[in-house]
GURO-792701 format. One line per field, with one value per residue: residue number from 1; residue in three letters; x, y, z of N, C-alpha, C in turn. Coordinates in Angstrom, 2 decimals, m for minus. Example, Ala and Ser with C-alpha at 12.3 -4.5 7.8 and 13.67 -1.06 7.14 Angstrom:
<rs>
pos: (1:2)
code: (ALA:SER)
neast: (13.19:12.85)
nnorth: (m5.69:m2.25)
nup: (7.80:7.08)
caeast: (12.30:13.67)
canorth: (m4.50:m1.06)
caup: (7.80:7.14)
ceast: (13.20:12.90)
cnorth: (m3.30:0.03)
cup: (7.80:7.87)
</rs>
This chain:
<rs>
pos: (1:2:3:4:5:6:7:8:9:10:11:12:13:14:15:16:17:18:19:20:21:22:23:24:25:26:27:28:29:30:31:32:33:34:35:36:37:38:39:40:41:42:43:44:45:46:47:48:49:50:51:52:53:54:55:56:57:58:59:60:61:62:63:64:65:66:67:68:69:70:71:72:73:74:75:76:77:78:79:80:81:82:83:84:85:86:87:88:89:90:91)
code: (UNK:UNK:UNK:UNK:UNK:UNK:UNK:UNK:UNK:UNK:UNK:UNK:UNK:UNK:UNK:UNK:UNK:UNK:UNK:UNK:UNK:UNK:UNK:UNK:UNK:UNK:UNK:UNK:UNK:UNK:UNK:UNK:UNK:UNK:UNK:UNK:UNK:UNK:UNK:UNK:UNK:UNK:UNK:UNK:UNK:UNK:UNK:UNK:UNK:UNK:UNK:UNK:UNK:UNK:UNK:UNK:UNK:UNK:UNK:UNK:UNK:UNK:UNK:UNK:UNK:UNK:UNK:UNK:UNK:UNK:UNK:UNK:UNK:UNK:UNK:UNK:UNK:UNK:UNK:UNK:UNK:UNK:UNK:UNK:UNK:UNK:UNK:UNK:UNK:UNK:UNK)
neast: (m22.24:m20.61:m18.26:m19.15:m19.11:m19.42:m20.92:m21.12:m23.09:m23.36:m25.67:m27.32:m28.24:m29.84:m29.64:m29.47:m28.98:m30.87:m32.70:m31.04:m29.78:m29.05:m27.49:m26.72:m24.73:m24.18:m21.99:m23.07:m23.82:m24.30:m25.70:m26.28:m29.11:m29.54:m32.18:m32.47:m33.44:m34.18:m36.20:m36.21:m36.18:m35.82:m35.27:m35.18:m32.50:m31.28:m30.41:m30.91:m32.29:m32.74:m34.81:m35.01:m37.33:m36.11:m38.70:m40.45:m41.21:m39.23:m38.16:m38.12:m36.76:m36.52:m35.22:m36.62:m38.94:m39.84:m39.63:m39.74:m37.81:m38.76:m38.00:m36.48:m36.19:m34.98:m32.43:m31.67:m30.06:m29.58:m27.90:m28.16:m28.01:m25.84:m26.39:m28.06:m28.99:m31.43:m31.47:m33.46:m33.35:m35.30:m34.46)
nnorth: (7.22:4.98:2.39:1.48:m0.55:m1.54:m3.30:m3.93:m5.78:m5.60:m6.43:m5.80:m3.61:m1.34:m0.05:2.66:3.06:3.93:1.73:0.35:m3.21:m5.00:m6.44:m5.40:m5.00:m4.39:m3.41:m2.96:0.24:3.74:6.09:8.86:8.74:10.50:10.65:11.51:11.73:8.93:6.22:2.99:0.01:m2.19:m5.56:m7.33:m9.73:m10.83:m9.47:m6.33:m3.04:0.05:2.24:5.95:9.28:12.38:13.92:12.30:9.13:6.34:3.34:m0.08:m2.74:m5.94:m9.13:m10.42:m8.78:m6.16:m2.91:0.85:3.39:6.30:8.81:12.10:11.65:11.60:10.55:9.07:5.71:2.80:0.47:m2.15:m4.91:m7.01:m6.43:m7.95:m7.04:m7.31:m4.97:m2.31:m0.64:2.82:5.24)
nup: (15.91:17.76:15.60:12.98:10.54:7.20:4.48:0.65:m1.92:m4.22:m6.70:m9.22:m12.06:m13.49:m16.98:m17.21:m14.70:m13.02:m11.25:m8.72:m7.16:m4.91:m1.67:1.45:4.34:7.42:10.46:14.88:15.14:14.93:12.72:10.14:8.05:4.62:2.02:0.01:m3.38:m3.42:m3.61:m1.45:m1.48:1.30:3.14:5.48:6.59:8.15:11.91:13.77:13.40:14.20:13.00:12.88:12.24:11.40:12.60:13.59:15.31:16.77:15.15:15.11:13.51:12.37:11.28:8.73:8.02:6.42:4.72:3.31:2.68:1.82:m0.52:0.59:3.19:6.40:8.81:11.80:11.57:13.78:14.07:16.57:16.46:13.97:10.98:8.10:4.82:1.90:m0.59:m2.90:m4.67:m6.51:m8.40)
caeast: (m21.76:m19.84:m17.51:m19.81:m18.52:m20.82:m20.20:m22.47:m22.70:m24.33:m25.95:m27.86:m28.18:m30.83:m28.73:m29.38:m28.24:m32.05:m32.81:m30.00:m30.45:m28.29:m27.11:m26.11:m24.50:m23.79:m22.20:m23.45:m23.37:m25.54:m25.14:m27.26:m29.44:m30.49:m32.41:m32.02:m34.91:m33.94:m37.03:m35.09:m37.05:m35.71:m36.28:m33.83:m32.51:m30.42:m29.90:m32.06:m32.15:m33.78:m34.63:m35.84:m36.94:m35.85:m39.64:m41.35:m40.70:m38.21:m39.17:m37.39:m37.27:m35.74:m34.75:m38.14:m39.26:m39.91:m40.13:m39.54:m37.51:m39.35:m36.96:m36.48:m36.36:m33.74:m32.79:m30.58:m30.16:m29.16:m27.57:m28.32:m27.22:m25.19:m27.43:m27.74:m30.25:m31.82:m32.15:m33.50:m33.22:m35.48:m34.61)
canorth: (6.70:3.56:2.28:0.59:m0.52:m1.47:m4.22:m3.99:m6.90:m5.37:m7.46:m5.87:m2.32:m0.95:0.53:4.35:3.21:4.47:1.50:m0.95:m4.39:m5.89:m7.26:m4.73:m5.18:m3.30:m3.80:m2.16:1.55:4.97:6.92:9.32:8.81:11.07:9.70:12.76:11.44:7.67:5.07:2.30:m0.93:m2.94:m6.56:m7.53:m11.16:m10.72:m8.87:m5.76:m2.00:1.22:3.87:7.34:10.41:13.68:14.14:10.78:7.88:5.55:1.71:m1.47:m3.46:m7.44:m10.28:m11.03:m7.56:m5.28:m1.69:1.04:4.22:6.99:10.70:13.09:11.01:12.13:11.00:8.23:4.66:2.13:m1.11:m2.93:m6.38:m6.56:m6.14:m7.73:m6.86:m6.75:m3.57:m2.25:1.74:3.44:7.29)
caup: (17.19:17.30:14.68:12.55:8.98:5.99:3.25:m0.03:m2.98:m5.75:m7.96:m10.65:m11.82:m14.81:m17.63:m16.96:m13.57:m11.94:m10.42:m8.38:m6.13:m3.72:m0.45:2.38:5.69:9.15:12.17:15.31:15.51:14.55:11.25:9.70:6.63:4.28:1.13:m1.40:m4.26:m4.00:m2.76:m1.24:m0.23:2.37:3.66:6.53:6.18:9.90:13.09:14.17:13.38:14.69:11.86:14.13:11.53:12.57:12.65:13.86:16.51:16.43:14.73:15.35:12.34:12.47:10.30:8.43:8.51:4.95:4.97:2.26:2.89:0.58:m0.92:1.18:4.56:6.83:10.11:12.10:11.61:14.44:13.85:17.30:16.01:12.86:10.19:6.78:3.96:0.73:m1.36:m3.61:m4.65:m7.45:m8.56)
ceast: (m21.21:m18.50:m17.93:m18.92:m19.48:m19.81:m21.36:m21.68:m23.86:m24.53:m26.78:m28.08:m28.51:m29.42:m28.52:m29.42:m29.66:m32.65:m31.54:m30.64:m28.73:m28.36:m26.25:m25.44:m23.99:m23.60:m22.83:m22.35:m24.73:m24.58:m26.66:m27.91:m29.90:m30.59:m32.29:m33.77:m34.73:m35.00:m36.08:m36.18:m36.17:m36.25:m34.52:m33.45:m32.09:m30.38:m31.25:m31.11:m33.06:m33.63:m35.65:m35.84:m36.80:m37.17:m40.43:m40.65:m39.83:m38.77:m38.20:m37.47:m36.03:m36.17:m36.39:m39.23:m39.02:m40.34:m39.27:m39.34:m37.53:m37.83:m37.60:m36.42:m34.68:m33.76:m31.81:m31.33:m28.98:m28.93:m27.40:m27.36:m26.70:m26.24:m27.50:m29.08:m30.44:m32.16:m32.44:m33.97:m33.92:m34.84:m33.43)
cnorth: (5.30:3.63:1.53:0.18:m1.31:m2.27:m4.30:m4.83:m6.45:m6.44:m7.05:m3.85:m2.35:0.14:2.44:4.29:3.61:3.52:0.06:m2.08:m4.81:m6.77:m6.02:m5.42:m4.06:m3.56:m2.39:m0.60:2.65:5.40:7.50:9.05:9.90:10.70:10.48:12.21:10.32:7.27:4.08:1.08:m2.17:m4.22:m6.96:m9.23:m11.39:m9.65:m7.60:m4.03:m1.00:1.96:5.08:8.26:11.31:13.91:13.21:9.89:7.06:4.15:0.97:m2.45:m5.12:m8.20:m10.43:m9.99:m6.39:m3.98:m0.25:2.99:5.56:8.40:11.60:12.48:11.13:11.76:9.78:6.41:4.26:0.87:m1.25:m3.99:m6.19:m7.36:m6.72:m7.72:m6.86:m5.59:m3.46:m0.52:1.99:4.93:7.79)
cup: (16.96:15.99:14.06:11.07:7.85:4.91:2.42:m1.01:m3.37:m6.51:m9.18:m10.77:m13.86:m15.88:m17.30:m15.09:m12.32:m10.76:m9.55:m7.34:m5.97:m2.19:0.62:3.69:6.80:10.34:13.64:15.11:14.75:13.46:10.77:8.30:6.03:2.52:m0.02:m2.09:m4.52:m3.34:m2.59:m0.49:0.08:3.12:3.84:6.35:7.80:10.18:13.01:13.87:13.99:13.84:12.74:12.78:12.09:13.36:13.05:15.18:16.28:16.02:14.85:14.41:12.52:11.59:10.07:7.98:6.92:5.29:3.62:3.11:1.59:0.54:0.11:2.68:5.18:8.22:10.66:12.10:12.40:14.15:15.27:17.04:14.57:12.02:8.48:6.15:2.64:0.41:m2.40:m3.92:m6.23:m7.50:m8.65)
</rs>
C-alpha cells in the first residue's frame, strides 16, 4: 500500500556472503516480508514501524527499539514514519 521506496548502504559482508550489515531506510507505506532462512536483527535509529505476522498481533517498534526477525517469518511491514535502521542478516 502506499508508494514507499527503500535506500540500503551496505557496509560489510562475510566472504561466503552468509552474514551482511548495514543501514536501511523506508518511507511510509506497507509491503510484505517474507524471511526465507535469513535471521535479520534490527535496531531502529528513526521513525516508527508496525511488523503484523500472518499468524500473531501487530508490534510497533520506534527509534531506540531492537528486535530480531527469525526464517521463515512471513507477514506485512508498515512504515508509519520514514524509517531508518541497522541490520544485520545471518543465513
Amino acid at each position: 500500500a502506499g508508494d514507499p521506496s527503500f535506500k540500503t548502504w551496505a557496509q560489510d559482508e562475510a566472504k561466503d556472503g552468509t552474514v551482511r550489515t548495514g543501514v536501511w531506510e523506508a518511507t511510509p507505506g506497507e509491503v510484505r516480508s517474507i524471511k526465507g532462512e535469513t535471521f535479520e536483527f534490527c535496531h531502529i535509529l528513526s521513525g516508527v514501524v508496525e511488523i503484523t505476522p500472518d499468524d500473531g498481533e501487530p508490534v510497533v517498534y520506534r527509534a531506540g527499539d531492537s528486535f530480531v526477525m527469525k526464517p521463515g517469518f512471513v507477514g506485512g511491514w508498515k512504515t508509519i514514519e520514514t524509517v531508518r535502521k541497522i541490520y544485520v542478516t545471518v543465513g
